[in-house]
Structure formats: C-alpha cells, structure tokens
C-alpha positions in Angstrom: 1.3 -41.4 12.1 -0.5 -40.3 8.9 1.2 -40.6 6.0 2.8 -37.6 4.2 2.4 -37.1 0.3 5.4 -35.1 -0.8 4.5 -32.7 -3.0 6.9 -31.0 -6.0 5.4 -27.7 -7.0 7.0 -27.1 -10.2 5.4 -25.1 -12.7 6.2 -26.0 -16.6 7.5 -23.2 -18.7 10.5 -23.2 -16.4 13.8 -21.3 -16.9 16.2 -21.3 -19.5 18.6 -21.5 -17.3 18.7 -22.1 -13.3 21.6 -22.0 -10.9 21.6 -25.9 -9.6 24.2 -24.6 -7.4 21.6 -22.8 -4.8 20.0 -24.8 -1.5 16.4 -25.5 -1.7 14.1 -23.0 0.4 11.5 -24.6 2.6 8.7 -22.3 3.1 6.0 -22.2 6.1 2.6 -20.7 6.0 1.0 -19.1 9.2 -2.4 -19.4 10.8 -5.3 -20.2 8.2 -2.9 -19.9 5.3 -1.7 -22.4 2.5 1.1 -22.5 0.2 0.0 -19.8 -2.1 1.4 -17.5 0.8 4.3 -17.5 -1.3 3.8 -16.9 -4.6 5.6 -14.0 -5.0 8.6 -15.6 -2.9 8.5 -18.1 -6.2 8.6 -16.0 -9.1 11.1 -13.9 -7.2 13.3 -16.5 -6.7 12.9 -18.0 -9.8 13.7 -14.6 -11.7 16.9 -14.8 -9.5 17.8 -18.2 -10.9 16.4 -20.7 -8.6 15.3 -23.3 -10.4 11.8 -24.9 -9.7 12.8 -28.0 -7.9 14.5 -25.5 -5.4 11.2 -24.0 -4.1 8.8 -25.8 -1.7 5.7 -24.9 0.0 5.0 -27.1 3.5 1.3 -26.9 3.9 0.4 -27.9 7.7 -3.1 -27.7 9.5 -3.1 -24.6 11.7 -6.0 -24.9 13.2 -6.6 -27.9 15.0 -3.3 -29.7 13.9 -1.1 -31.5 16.8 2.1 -29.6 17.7 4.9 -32.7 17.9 3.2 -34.5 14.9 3.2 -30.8 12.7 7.1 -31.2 13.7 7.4 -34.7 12.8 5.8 -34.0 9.1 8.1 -31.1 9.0 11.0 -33.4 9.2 9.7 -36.1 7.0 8.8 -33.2 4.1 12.4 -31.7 4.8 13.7 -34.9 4.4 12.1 -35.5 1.1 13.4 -32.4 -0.4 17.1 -33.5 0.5 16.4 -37.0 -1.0 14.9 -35.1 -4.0 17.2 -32.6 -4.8 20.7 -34.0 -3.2 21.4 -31.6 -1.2 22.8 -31.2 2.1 21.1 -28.6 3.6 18.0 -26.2 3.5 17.4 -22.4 3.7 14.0 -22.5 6.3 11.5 -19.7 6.1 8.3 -19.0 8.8 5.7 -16.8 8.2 3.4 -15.9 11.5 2.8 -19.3 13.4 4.9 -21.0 10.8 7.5 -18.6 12.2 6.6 -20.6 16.0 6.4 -24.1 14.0 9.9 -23.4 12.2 11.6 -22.4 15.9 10.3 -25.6 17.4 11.7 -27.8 14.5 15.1 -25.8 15.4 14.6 -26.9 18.9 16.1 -30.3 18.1 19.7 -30.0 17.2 19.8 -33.1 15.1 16.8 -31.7 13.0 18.8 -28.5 13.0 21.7 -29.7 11.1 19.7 -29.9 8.4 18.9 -26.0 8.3 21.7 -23.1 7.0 19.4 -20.6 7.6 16.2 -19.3 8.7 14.0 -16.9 8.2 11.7 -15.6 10.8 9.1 -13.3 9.7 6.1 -11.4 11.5 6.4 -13.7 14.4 7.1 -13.6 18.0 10.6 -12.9 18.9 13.0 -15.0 21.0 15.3 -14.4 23.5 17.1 -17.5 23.6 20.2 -18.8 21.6 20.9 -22.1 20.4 24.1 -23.3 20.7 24.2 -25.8 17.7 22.1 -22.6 15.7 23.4 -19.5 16.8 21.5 -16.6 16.1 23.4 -15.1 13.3 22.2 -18.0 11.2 18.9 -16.2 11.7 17.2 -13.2 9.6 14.3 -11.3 11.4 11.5 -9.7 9.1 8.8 -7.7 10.9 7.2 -4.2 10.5 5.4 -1.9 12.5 2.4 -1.9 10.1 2.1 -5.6 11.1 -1.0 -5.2 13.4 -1.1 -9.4 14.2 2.7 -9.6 15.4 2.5 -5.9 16.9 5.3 -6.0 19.6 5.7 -9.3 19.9 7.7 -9.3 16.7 10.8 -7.2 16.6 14.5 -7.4 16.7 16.6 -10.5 18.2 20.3 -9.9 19.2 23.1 -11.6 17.3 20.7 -11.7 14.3 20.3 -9.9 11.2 17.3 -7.7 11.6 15.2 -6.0 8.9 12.6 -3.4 10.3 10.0 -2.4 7.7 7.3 1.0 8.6 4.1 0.0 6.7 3.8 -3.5 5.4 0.9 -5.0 6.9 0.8 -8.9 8.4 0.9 -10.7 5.1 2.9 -7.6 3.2 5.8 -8.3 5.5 6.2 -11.8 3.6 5.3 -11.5 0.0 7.0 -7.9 -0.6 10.0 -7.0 -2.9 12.0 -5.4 0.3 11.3 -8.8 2.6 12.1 -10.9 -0.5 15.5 -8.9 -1.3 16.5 -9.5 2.0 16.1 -13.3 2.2 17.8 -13.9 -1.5 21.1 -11.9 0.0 20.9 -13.5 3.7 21.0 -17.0 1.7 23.3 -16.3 -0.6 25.6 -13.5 1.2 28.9 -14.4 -0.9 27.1 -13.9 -4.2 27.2 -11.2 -6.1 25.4 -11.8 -9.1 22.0 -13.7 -10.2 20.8 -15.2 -12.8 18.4 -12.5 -14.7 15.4 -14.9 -16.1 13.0 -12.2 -16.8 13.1 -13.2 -20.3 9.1 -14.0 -21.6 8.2 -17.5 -22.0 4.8 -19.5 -22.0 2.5 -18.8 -18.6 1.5 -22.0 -17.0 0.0 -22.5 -13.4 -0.5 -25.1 -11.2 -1.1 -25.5 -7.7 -3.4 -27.7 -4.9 -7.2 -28.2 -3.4 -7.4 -28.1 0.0 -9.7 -27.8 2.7 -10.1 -24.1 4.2 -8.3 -24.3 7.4 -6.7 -27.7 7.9 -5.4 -27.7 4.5 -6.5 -31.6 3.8 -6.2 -32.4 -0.3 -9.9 -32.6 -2.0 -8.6 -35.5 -4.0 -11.5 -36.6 -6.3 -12.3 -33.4 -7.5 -12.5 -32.2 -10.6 -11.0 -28.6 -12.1 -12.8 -26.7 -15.7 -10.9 -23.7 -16.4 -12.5 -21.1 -18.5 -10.9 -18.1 -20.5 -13.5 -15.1 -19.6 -14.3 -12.2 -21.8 -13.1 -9.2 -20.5 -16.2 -6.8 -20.9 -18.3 -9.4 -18.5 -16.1 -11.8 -17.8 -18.5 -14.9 -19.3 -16.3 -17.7 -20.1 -15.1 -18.0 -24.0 -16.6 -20.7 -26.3 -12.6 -21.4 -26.7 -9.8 -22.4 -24.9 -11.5 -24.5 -21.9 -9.5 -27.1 -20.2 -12.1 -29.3 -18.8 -12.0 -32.7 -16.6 -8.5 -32.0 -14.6 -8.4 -34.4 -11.8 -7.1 -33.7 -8.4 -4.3 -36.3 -7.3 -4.2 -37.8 -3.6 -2.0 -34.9 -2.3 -4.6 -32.4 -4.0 -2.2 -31.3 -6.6 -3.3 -30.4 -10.3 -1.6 -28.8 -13.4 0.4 -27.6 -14.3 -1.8 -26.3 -17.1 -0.9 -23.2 -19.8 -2.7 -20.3 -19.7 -2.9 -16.9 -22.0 -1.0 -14.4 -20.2 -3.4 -10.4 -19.6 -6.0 -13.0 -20.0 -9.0 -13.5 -16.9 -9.6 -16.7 -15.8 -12.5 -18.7 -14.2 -10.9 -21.8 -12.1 -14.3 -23.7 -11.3 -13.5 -26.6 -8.6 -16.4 -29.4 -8.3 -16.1 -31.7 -5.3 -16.4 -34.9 -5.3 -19.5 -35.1 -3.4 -21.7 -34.0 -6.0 -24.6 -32.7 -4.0 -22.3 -30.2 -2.9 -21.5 -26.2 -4.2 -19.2 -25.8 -7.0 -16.6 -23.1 -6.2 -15.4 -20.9 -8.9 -12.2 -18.6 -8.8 -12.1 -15.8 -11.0 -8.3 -14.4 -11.9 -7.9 -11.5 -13.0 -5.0 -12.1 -15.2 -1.7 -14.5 -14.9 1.0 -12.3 -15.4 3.9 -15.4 -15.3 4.0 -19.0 -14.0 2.2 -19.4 -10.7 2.8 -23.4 -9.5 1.6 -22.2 -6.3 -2.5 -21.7 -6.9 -4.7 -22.9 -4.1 -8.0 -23.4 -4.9 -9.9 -24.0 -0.9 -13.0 -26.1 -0.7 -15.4 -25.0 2.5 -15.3 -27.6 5.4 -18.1 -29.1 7.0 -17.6 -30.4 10.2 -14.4 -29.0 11.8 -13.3 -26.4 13.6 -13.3 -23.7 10.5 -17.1 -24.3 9.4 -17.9 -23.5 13.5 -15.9 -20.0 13.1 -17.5 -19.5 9.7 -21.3 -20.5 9.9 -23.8 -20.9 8.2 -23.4 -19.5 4.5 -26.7 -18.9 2.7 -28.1 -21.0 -0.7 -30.2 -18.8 -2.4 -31.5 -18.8 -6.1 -31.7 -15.5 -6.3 -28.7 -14.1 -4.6 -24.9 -14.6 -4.7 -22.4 -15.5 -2.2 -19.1 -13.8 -3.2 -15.8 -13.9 -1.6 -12.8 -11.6 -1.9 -9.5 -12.7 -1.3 -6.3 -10.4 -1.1 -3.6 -12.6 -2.0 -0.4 -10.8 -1.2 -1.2 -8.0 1.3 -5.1 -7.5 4.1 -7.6 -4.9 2.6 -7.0 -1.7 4.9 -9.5 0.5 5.3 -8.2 4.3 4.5 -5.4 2.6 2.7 -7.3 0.5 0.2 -10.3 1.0 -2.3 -12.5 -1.9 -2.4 -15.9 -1.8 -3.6 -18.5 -4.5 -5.0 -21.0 -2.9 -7.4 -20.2 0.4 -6.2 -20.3 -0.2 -2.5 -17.6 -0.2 -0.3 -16.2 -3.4 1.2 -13.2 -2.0 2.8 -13.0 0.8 5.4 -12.1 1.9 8.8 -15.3 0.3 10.5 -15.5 -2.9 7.7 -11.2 -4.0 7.5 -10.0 -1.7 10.1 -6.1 -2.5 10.8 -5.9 -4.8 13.6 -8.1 -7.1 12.0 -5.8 -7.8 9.0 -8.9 -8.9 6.3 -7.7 -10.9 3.8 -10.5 -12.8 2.9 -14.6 -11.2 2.9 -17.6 -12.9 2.5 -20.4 -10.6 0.7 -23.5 -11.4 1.1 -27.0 -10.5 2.0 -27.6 -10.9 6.0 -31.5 -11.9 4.9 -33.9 -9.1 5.2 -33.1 -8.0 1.5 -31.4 -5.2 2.0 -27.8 -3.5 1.8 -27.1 -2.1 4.8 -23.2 -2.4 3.8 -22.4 -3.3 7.8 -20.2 -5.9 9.0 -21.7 -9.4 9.2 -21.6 -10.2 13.3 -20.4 -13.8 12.1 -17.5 -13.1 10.9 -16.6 -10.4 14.1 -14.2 -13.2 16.0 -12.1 -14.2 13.3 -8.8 -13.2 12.4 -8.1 -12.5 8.7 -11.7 -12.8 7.5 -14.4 -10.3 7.4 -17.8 -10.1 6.0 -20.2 -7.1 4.5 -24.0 -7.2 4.2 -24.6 -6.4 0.5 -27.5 -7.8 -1.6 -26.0 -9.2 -5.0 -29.0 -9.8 -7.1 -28.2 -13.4 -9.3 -30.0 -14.1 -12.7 -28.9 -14.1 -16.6 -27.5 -11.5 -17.6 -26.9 -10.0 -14.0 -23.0 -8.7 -13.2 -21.1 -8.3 -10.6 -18.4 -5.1 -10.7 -15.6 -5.2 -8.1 -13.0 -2.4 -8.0 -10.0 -2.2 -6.3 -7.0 -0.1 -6.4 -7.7 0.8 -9.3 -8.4 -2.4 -10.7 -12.1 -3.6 -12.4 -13.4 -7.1 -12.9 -16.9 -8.2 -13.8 -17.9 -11.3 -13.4 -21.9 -13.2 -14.1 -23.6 -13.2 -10.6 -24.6 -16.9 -10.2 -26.9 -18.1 -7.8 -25.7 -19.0 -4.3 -27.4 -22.2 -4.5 -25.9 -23.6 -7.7 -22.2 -22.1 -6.6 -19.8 -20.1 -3.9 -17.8 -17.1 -6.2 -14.5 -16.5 -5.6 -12.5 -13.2 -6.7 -9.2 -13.1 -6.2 -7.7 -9.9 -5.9 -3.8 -9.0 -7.3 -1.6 -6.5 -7.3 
C-alpha cells in the first residue's frame, strides 16, 4: 500500500490560549474537494479555543481512488492524530461522499472505537444502526437548498438532526448554523468557550495538489505577491519568493498583511508547463488550510475537463466559490461586466463552485455555457473573450464585492480568482 505522509495543518500566529482539553476533529471532504472545504470549520473552532493541533483535514482521491484502501488510509491518518496529540478518541466529520467514506470507516467496530462522534453532513441517509455506534453518537446536517443530497439526505432516527431551508451543497458545511451545531454536539456538557477573537498576526498556509485526486505537487515552487488594490499588479514590496512544496505538498505557513489582496503564483516542477496564479482578495485571519490545485494531465479529471486553450492574446480565468456554489437568481457574478452566474449558466441543481471563462474560439462573447463543462458536477464554464496584453484588466464582481486583476496571456499562465464571503 502507498505510503501516507501525515500532514499537521497548523497555521502560526496561533492562540493565546487553547483548551488542550478538547478531542481532535477529523474532517472529510466530498467529491472533487480538498481540505480547504473547511476553512471556516477552522477558524470557527479555533475562535472557540481549539487549538491548532486539534484540527485536521484528510484529503482522499474521490475520483478514481479505491474504496477499502481510502478506508485503510483513513485509519492510518486517524491513527496518526492519536499518536500526535495523545488522545483517546476523535470527533469524525463527512461532508457529501466523505459523509459515505466516514460511514464505511464506522462499519468496522474496532475502527469505531476510535470515533466519539460523527458528523454526517449533506449525505445519504441511513437506516441502519450499529450496535458498537449507536445512532445518537451521530449529528445529521442537511438542508433542502442542498440540490446534490436532495432527498437522499435527511433525518436518521435516534440521531440528533439539524434541518436547514436554504444552504446550498457546500453552504450546508462551512456555515455559522452547521458549525454551531457541531462545536455543542462535541462538546454537549460545556458551557463556555474560550473567546480568541482577540487580533493577532495573519499567517496562511496550506497544500498543492492535483485537481481531483488530490496527489501533492512536490517540487513546486510558491512566489506570493502583495497586489495594489486599484489593479491588483503586484507591489515592488513584500514578495515572498522561492517557497518550496514538501513531499506531502504542504507549504507555509507564511505571514501576510491582513485587508491586503494577494497573488499566490504556483510553478510546477515541470517547467514547460503553465504557471497558476491565485488571486485573494484579502486574508481576513489565519487560514492553514489554502489549497492551491495544479491541472492534471492524464487522469480521469483532465478527460471531464478538456482541452483548455493557450493563447497569447487571451486569458483563461477561473472562479472559484470557496464556502458556498454561485446560484443564479441568488448570486451576482459578473467578469468585466458580463454575467457568469444565472439561472441558465449556475442553475441550482448544478451546484457551480468552480467556472472556467474563456473564449469558445470564434472571438466572440456569446456569454453561453461552454458544452464541455455540461456533464460535470460542481464546475461550469461561460464563453467570454478576455482580451490579454499590458495594461489590460480584468474586473470581476460579486456580491457586492470588486477585484481587478492584469489579464495575462493564457499561454504564459491559468488565473485563478478566488471568491470570499
């Protein structure tokens, strides 16, 4: 069996004060997702007084991993965190088809001795009970926004149940009313938490993976740029350049200016391939849980995606919704003025999180879906032509929020916006 690298995400800048008292938390990604799933589960917990090495992310490949040996790295990872941390348990959580991976790891009892509780959340429901894990061990999350689960999530007897209206797929993890409910379900004889929301330094930190199976780019290489805020060109000042990627894919943790945008730029290894820059908005506190994806070649994700054009002229960007899809008649999205999200583009049951923007190759903007992109779940695609040169922009709105960022050529790079709340 492959190896497993163990990896701590702990971000620097870390509480005053923690409660060492608390189980570690386990969380589990769902279908094409990474670790960065929970970021807001992090800080959350953190401002409640977990302390950093109480917070895990398992990253797993959900698209063309092997059930039994997903399980068996689930154990070994588990494992690590009570050799790490000394305790005798876990909390669990599943998110999605994490929420089917985390079930099948309570299958085994022995495994299951290892759990106090579990979280289920936007996943399909069970019937069964386990005798060595009863059901009230168990809190149910799902919502009847949730257009993925639909009614194959929903309430389990025995268990504690939360029923949310309007939270969509990914809403249903990383909101406040999901993430109150998990804190007290741990934790049901306390009645106070530590308050840490007390300012100190920003730092972030996170992984390069693969998009898809989640395999660590080691070998790469991170810059990270301040940007000006009027056009968001990177600032003579600042730069932290030459950050290597470790085995597991890890980086950082690294401080950053807090209000301040950010360019993330990620160079593979391979040098003849496409630099992929990330452009943050801001870093409002410590994120140890940013995931920086590299585009495969050769597995199953590159077949779903195709072919992505390399143009000097024109730009490839991609938008990614990190804690919630981009619903159309709910959201505002638009990329230099045209709209990205709507009921035709990132209609419900599709659930975008991620869109690819970019010119279908006859030159013009017909602002229609790209046919590529119609099969898979969680990323979309519009045809708009984005002009590239010096001094050309790119403006993206949404929700209210504006960032501009230098419209590089498709050929030199792939730009990444990431859109937060």
């Amino acid at each position: 069996m492959k190896k497993i690298i163990f990896l701590l995400l702990v971000a620097s800048g870390a509480s005053a004060q923690c409660d060492t008292s608390l189980r570690p938390v386990v969380f589990i990604h769902g279908f094409l997702a990474s670790g960065d799933t929970w970021s807001n589960a992090f800080h959350f917990f953190r401002q409640a007084g977990y302390c950093d090495d109480r917070l895990y992310a398992f990253d797993w490949n959900s698209i063309a991993g092997s059930g039994k040996k997903t399980e068996q790295q689930l154990a070994q990872f588990i494992d690590r965190v009570l050799s790490t941390t000394g305790a005798r348990q876990i909390d669990l959580v599943g998110h999605s088809a994490g929420g089917g991976l985390a079930r099948n790891f309570l299958k085994d009892s022995q495994q299951a001795t290892k759990v106090a509780h579990y979280v289920h959340i936007g996943s399909r429901k069970w019937t069964g009970n386990y005798e060595w894990f009863p059901n009230n061990r168990c809190l149910i999350i799902f919502s009847s926004g949730d257009k993925v689960a639909g009614s194959s999530a929903g309430s389990t007897e025995g268990a504690s149940n939360l029923a949310l209206t309007d939270e969509d797929h990914y809403q249903v993890a990383t909101g406040e009313p999901s993430l109150k409910a998990m804190l007290q379900f741990f934790n049901p004889d306390k009645k106070n938490f530590i308050n840490t929301t007390v300012k100190r330094n920003v730092s972030i930190a996170g992984k390069a993976v693969i998009l898809g199976d989640n395999q660590p780019m080691a070998g790469t290489q991170i810059n990270i740029y301040p940007l000006k805020k009027s056009n968001g060109v990177r600032k003579v000042t600042g730069a932290i350049t030459g950050l290597s990627v470790g085995d597991s894919g890890s980086w950082g943790p690294v401080s950053v200016k807090p209000g301040n945008p950010y360019e993330i730029e990620l160079i593979p290894a391979d040098t003849g391939k496409r630099k992929i820059s990330y452009f943050f908005p801001a870093f409002k506190h410590s994120d140890p849980v940013v995931y920086l994806r590299g585009i495969p070649e050769g597995n199953r994700m590159m077949a779903m995606l195709g072919s992505l054009p390399e143009k000097d002229d024109q730009s490839l960007l991609v938008l990614y919704s990190s804690t919630g899809a981009m619903i159309g008649g709910r959201d505002s999205v638009t990329i230099n003025g045209g709209p990205v999200c709507s009921p035709t583009l990132t209609p419900p049951a599709k659930t975008v999180i991620s869109s690819f923007v970019f010119d279908d190759g006859d030159r013009n903007s017909s602002g229609k879906a790209l046919r590529q992109f119609n099969s898979i779940p969680f990323i979309g695609g519009v045809d708009l032509l984005l002009p590239a040169g010096k001094g050309k922009t790119i403006d993206i709105y949404w929700n209210g929020k504006q960032m501009k960022i230098p419209a590089k050529s498709s050929k030199e790079r792939i730009m990444l916006v990431v859109l937060r709340p």
